[in-house]
Phi, psi and omega in degrees: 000135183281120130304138204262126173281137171289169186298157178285180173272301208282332166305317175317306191290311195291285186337322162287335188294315191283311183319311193276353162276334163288305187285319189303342192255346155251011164293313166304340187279335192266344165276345176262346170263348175295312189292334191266336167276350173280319170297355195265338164268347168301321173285346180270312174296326185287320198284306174311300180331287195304342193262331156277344172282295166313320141332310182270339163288019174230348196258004173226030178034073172323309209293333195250016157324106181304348163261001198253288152313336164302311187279333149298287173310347175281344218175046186277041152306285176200186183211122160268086180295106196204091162270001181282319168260359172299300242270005206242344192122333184261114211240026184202132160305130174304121189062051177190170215243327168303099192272163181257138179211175179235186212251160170206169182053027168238142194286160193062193168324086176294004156272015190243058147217013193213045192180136159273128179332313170340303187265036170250189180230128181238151154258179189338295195284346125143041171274202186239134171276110179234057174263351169276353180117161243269311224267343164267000165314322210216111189260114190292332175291095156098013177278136150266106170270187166185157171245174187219142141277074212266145179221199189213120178330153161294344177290333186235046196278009181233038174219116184319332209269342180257060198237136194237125185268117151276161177243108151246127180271134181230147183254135154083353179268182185287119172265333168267038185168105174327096187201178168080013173220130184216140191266164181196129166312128189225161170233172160193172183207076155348277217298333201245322188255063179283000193239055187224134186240157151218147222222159200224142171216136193314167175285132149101000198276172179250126191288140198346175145264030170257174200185152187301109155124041149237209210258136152231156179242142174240116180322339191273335200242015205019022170287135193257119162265143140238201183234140195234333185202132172256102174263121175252115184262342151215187143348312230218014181231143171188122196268160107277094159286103172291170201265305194258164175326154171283137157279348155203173144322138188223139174242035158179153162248149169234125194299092186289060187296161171089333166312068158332291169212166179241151176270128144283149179234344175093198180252039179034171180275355214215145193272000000 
């Protein structure tokens, strides 16, 4: 009988050595597949959110909303339809000219026309459960609300018929206190940067709250960007690369947290 020679030590260690670099390389994939399956429900979710918003803004005519028109002829730059922070007191975006308004003539609660259903509490009879009071409606964890932006071209800023609709989706924000849009001295150069924001903050000041793939709004144009890339040039500097060009110059921005994503929807089917 041939005796077969056994393994080495050093064979052993290198045998051990390639196996642990093969698990360490599939170790990596289960924390980039959690991140990719939280986004992805997050995009489903956001895409469901925008697809019930829309709908009830065309089965209750948002654009033609009697607060909504009102508020438009005061002010067809934009109208931010926000009964969540309207309904707390706050009747403008902070560091901007863009009033906050609620809704009239829709039945109920308005959140549960401005919230995916999902995250609510119903009782027997399909009402919205408020027995803790306005602030248990709506369970802040994992919730999705939205608001809508509506404007009117400067060419057509007094014909109704011309109202052009946002969608802003939010994961998580806070409803019972008016928080999470904070404004910042911004610069921008069409012609040479058009798609570059840079943004200034005081000294000793707390720098955006943002991160790539979130939203900033420019007050002046009521336009929702996102952000795609963040450069920090000093303490007290900071580019933002929106994904599509800016529509004009802007001399201030406001950081919209918690905006998961905005739907454009246009000027509807309907008059």
């Amino acid at each position: 009988m041939k005796h077969r020679a056994g393994l080495t030590l050093v064979e052993v260690l290198v045998a051990i050595f390639i196996m642990g670099i093969g698990m360490l390389a599939i170790l990596t994939l289960f924390p980039l597949g959690v991140m990719n399956c939280g986004q992805a429900m997050q995009d489903d979710r956001a895409a469901r959110s925008a697809a019930n918003a829309a709908a009830i803004a065309n089965a209750w005519d948002l654009r033609n909303n009697a607060n909504v028109v009102t508020a438009l002829n005061a002010n067809p730059l934009g109208v931010y339809v926000d009964p969540w922070y309207f309904s707390l007191g706050q009747v403008t975006i902070p560091g901007s000219t863009i009033p906050r308004i609620g809704v009239t003539g829709w039945p109920g609660a308005f959140q549960q026309w401005f919230g995916l259903t999902d995250d609510y509490n119903f009782t027997p009879d399909g009402g919205l459960d408020g027995a803790g009071g306005v602030a248990s409606l709506v369970r802040n964890s994992g919730t999705y609300t939205w608001c809508y932006m509506l404007r009117r071209p400067p060419s057509q800023p007094n014909t109704p018929y011309f109202t052009d609709l946002s969608i802003v989706v939010y994961k998580g924000r806070v409803t019972q206190t008016p928080t999470g849009e904070t404004a910042f001295t911004a610069a921008s150069t069409l012609a040479s940067a058009p798609n570059t924001v840079t943004v200034t903050v005081a000294v000793g000041g707390q720098p955006p709250a943002i991160r790539k793939t979130g939203w900033i709004l420019d007050p002046a144009t009521a336009q929702f960007y996102r952000v795609v890339s963040i450069v920090q040039n000093s303490a007290t500097q900071f580019v933002l690369e929106t994904q599509l060009p800016l529509k004009a110059d802007v001399g201030s921005i406001i950081v919209m947290e918690n905006a998961v994503e905005v739907f454009e929807k246009g000027f509807g089917w309907q008059p």
